[in-house]
C-alpha positions as CSV (number, residue, x, y, z in Angstrom):
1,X,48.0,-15.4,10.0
2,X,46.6,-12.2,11.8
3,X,43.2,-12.3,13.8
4,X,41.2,-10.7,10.9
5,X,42.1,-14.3,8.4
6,X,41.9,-16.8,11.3
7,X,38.4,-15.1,12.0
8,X,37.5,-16.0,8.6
9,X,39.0,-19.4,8.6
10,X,36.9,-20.1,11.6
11,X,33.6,-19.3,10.1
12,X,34.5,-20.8,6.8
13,X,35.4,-24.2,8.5
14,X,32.5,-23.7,10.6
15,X,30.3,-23.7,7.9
16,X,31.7,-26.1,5.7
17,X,31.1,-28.7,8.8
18,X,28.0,-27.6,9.2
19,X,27.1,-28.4,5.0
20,X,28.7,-31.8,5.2
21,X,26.2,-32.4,8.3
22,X,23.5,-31.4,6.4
23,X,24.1,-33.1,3.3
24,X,24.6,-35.9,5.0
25,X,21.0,-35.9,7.1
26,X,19.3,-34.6,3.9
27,X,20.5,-37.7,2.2
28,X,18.4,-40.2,4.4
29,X,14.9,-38.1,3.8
30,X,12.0,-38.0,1.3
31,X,9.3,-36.5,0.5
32,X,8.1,-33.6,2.8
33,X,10.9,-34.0,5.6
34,X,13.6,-33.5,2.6
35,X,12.1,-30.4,1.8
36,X,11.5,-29.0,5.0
37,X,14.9,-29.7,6.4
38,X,16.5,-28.6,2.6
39,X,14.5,-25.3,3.3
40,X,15.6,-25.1,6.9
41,X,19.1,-25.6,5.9
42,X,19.1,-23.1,3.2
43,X,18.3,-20.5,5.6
44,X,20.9,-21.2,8.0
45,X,23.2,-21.6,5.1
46,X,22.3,-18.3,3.7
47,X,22.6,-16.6,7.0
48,X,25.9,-17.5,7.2
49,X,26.7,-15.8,4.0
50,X,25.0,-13.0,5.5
51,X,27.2,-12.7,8.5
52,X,30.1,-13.4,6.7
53,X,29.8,-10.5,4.4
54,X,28.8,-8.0,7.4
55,X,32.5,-9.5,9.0
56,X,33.8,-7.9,5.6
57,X,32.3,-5.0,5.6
58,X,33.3,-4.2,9.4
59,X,37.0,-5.2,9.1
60,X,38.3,-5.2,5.6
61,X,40.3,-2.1,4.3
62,X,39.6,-2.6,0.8
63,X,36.4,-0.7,-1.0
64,X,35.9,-3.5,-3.2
C-alpha cells in the first residue's frame, strides 16, 4: 500500500471510530441532549467528508 492509500485508510478508520463512538453516546440521550449532540456530531461528521475530499483533490491523478 503506498502513502497516498494508507493516508486514506487512516482517516477512514479514524472516522468510522469516531461514528461508532457517537452512535453509541447518542443512544443513551433524549430529548434536547439527543439533538444537540446528533447536530454536533453531524458537523464533525460532515467535516470529515470535507477534508477527505480536499485529500482527493490535492493528491489524486485522476480528473474524475
Amino acid at each position: 500500500m503506498d502513502n497516498k492509500q494508507e493516508e486514506v485508510v487512516q482517516i477512514d478508520s479514524k472516522m468510522h471510530d469516531s461514528m461508532m463512538e457517537s452512535t453509541k453516546m447518542l443512544s443513551s440521550l433524549e430529548g434536547d441532549a439527543f439533538d444537540i449532540n446528533f447536530t454536533r456530531e453531524m458537523i464533525d461528521h460532515h467535516q470529515g467528508a470535507i477534508d477527505m475530499a480536499k485529500l482527493v483533490l490535492a493528491k489524486s491523478q485522476k480528473p474524475e
